[in-house]
C-alpha positions in Angstrom: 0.0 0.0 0.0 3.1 2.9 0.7 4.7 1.8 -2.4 1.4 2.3 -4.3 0.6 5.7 -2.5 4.1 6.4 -3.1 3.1 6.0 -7.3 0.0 7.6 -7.0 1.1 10.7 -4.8 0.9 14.0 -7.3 4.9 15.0 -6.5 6.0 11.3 -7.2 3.8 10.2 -10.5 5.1 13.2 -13.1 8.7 11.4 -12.6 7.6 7.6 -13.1 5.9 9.0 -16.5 9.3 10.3 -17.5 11.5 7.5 -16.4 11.2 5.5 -19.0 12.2 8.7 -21.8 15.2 9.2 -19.0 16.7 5.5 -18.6 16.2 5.4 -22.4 17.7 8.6 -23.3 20.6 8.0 -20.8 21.4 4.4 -22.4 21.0 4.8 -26.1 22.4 8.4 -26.4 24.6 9.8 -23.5 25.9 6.2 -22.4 27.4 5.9 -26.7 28.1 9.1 -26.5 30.6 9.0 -23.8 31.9 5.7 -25.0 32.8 7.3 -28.4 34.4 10.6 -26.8 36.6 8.0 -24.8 37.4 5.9 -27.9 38.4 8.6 -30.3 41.1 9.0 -28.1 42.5 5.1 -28.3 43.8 3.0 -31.0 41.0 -0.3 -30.4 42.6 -3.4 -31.5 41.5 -7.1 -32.1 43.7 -7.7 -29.5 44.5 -4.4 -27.4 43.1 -1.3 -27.2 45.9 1.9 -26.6 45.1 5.7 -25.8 46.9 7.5 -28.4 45.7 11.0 -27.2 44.6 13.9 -30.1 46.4 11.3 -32.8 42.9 10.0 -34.4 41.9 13.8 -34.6 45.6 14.9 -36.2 45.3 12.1 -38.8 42.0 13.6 -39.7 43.3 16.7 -41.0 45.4 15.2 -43.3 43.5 13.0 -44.8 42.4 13.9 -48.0 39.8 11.2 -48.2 37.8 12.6 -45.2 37.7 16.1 -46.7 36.8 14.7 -50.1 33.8 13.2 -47.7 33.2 16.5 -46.3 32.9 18.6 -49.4 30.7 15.7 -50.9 28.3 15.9 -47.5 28.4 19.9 -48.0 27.3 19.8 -51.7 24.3 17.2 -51.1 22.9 18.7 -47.9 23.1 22.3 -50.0 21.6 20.7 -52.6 18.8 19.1 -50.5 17.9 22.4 -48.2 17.5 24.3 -51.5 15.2 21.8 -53.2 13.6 19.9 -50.1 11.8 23.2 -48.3 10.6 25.6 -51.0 9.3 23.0 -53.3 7.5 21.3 -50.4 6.4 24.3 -49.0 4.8 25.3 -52.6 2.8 22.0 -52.6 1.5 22.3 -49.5 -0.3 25.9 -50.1 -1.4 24.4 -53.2 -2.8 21.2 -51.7 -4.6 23.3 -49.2 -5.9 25.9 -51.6 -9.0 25.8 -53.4 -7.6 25.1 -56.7 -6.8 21.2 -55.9 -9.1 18.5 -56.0 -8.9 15.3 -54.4 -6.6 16.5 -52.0 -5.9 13.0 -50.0 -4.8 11.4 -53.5 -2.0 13.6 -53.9 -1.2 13.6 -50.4 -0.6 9.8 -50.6 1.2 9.9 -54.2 3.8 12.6 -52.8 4.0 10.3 -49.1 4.3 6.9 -50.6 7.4 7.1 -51.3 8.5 8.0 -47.6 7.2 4.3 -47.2 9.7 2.5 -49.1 12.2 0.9 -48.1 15.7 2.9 -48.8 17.5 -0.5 -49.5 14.7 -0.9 -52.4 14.5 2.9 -53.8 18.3 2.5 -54.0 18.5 -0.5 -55.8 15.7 0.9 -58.3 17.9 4.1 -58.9 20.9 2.2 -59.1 19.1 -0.1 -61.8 17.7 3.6 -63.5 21.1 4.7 -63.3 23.1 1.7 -64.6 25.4 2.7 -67.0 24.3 -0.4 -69.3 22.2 0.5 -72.5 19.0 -1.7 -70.2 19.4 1.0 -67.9 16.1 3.5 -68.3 17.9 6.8 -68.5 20.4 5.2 -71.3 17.0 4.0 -72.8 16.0 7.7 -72.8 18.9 9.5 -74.2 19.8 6.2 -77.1 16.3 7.2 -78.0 16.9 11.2 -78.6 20.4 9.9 -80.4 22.4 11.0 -77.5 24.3 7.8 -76.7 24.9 6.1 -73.5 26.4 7.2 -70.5 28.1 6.1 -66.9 25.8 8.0 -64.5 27.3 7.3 -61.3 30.8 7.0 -62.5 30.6 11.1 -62.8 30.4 13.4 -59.9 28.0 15.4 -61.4 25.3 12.8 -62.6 26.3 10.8 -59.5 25.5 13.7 -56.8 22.5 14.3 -59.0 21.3 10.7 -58.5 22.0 11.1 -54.8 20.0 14.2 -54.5 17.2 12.8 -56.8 16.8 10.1 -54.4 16.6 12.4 -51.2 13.8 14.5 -53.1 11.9 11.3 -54.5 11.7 10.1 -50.8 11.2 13.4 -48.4 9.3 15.6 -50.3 6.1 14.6 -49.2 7.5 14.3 -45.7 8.0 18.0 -45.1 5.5 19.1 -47.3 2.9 17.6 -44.7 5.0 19.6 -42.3 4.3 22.5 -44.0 0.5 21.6 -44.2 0.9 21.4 -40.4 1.4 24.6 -40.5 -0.7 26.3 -42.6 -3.4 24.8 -40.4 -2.4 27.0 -37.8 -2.5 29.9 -39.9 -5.9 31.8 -38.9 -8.1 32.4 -42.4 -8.9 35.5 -41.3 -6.2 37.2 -42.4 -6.6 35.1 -45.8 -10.3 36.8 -45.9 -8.8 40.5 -44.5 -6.3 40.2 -47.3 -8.5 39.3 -49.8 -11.0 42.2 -48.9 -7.9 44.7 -49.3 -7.2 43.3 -53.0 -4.1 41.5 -52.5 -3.0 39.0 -55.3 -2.3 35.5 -54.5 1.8 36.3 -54.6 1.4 39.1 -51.8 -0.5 36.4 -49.7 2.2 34.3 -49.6 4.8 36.8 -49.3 3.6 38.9 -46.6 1.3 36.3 -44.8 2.0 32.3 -44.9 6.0 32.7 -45.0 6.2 34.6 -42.5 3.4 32.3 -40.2 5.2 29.6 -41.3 8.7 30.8 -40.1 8.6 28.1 -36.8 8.1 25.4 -39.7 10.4 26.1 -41.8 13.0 26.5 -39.0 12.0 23.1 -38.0 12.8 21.5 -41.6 15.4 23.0 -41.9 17.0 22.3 -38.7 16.1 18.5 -39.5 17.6 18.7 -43.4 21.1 19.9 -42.0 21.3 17.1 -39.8 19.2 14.8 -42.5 22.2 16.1 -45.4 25.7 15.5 -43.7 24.3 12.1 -42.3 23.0 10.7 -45.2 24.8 7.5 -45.5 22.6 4.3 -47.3 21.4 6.2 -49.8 24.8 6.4 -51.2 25.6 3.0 -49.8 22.8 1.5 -52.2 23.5 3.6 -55.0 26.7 2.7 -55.0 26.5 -1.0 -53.9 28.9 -0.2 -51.1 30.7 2.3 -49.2 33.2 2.5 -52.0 32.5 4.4 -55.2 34.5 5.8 -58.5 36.8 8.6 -57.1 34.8 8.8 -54.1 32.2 11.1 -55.8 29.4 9.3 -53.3 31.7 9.2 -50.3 30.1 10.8 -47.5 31.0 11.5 -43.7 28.9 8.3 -42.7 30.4 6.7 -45.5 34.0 7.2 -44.4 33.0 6.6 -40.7 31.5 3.0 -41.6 34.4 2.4 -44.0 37.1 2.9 -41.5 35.2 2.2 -38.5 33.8 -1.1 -39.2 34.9 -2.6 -42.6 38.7 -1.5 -41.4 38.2 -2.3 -38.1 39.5 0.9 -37.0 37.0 2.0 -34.1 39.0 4.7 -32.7 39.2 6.6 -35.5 35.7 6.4 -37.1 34.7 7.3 -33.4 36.6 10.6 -34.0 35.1 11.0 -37.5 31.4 10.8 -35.6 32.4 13.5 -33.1 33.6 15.3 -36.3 30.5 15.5 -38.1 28.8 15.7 -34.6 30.2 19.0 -33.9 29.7 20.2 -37.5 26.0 19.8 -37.4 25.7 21.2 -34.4 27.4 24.3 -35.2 25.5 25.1 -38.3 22.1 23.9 -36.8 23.1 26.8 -33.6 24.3 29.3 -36.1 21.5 29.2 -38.3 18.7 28.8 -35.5 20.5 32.5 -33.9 20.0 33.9 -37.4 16.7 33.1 -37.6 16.2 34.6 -34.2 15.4 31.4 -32.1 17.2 32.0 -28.8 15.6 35.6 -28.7 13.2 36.7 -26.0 9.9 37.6 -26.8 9.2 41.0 -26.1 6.7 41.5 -23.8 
């Protein structure tokens, strides 16, 4: 009976809701967390496992490889932010406008593909992609007499495949984001603009963007960290971590290389804290931009 009053008292029962979030949170973030700040600074063996200090880190900054990985992260989650929020965010007013029918239908068609699997997407794309004349875009282009070509043997086709994938699979994702938040847009002002003449354009411009500022902060925040960890999109494009040149090479991509396939814990463990810090930097920088951490004036 004390341990059930105990549950059931009003100071005691807000922290046995939370518990399980806390033990969870404690053992499958801050518990690996730890364990990889520790081993970033060892040399982990089959055998024996060495601290080596800042070495992992040193080696880092001259390796070529890695940087190659970082520029190739940089380009595809530029790429992704400048595709995968304004196109999204156009869909979504247009959805929920009057001038679309059968709204659910196009809802689903732009979801699905959130659904599949990325193992299968990339094997289709990789199979659209082949460089073989069986391949559909070598299909396409023998048919306007422009030959074949080795899609994802060139960085540009191959970072376009990469980036095609990301859009085929998330832009319905955030565009229901966005319809999230138009939903919380009051129609009023829709109706008060509309009484004052403005267009459709001026709407938008001076009304949903700016009421939709705390989602688009959101999708954005999410696509940074979404872009420089991308890793089995490439890894199914590619059929592996390794790729022609290392055009598909990404930060993940060099982590799990040298990390697991190498065996080399220690240092992938300092390429995660790497890419880590670099996400977190650009997610704080752009969150003070966009005036996040500023108090509301009262």
């Amino acid at each position: 009976m004390k341990i059930k009053k105990f549950l059931y008292s009003q100071k005691v029962a807000p922290y046995v809701f939370v518990l399980p979030f806390i033990l969870s949170f404690l053992l499958f973030w801050i518990y690996p967390l730890c364990s990889t700040v520790v081993m970033s600074f060892q040399d982990i063996g089959p055998a024996m496992t060495e601290w080596v200090g800042f070495k992992n880190y040193q080696k880092l900054l001259k390796d070529t490889t890695f940087h190659t990985a970082i520029i190739n992260s940089f380009q595809y989650m530029v790429l992704t932010l400048v595709l995968l929020i304004p196109f999204p965010m156009l869909y979504a007013v247009l959805i929920d406008s009057r001038l679309v029918k059968a709204k659910g239908f196009w809802k689903a068609c732009l979801y699905v593909p959130a659904l599949t699997s990325v193992v299968i997407s990339g094997t289709l794309f990789r199979l659209m992609f082949s460089e073989y004349q069986t391949g559909q875009l070598n299909v396409i282009t023998s048919a306007l007499g422009l030959g074949t070509f080795k899609w994802l043997k060139v960085k540009a086709t191959g970072l376009f495949a990469l980036v095609l994938v990301c859009c085929w699979r998330w832009t319905g994702v955030n565009m229901l984001y966005f319809i999230s938040g138009l939903k919380s847009i009051d129609t009023a002002l829709y109706e008060s603009a509309d009484i004052d003449g403005a267009s459709a354009t001026q709407k938008l411009r001076y009304i949903t963007i700016p009421l939709l500022k705390p989602t688009i902060i959101y999708v954005l925040t999410i696509s940074i960290y979404a872009g420089l960890s991308m890793f089995m999109e490439s890894y199914m494009l590619w059929a592996g971590p390794d790729s022609p040149n290392n055009i598909g090479l990404t930060i993940v991509g060099y982590l799990y290389k040298r990390g697991i396939t190498k065996n080399d814990l220690g240092y992938g463990s300092a390429i995660g804290l790497v890419l880590l810090a670099i996400a977190l930097v650009i997610n704080i920088v752009q969150l003070i931009l966009n005036g996040t951490f500023k108090k509301e004036e009262r």
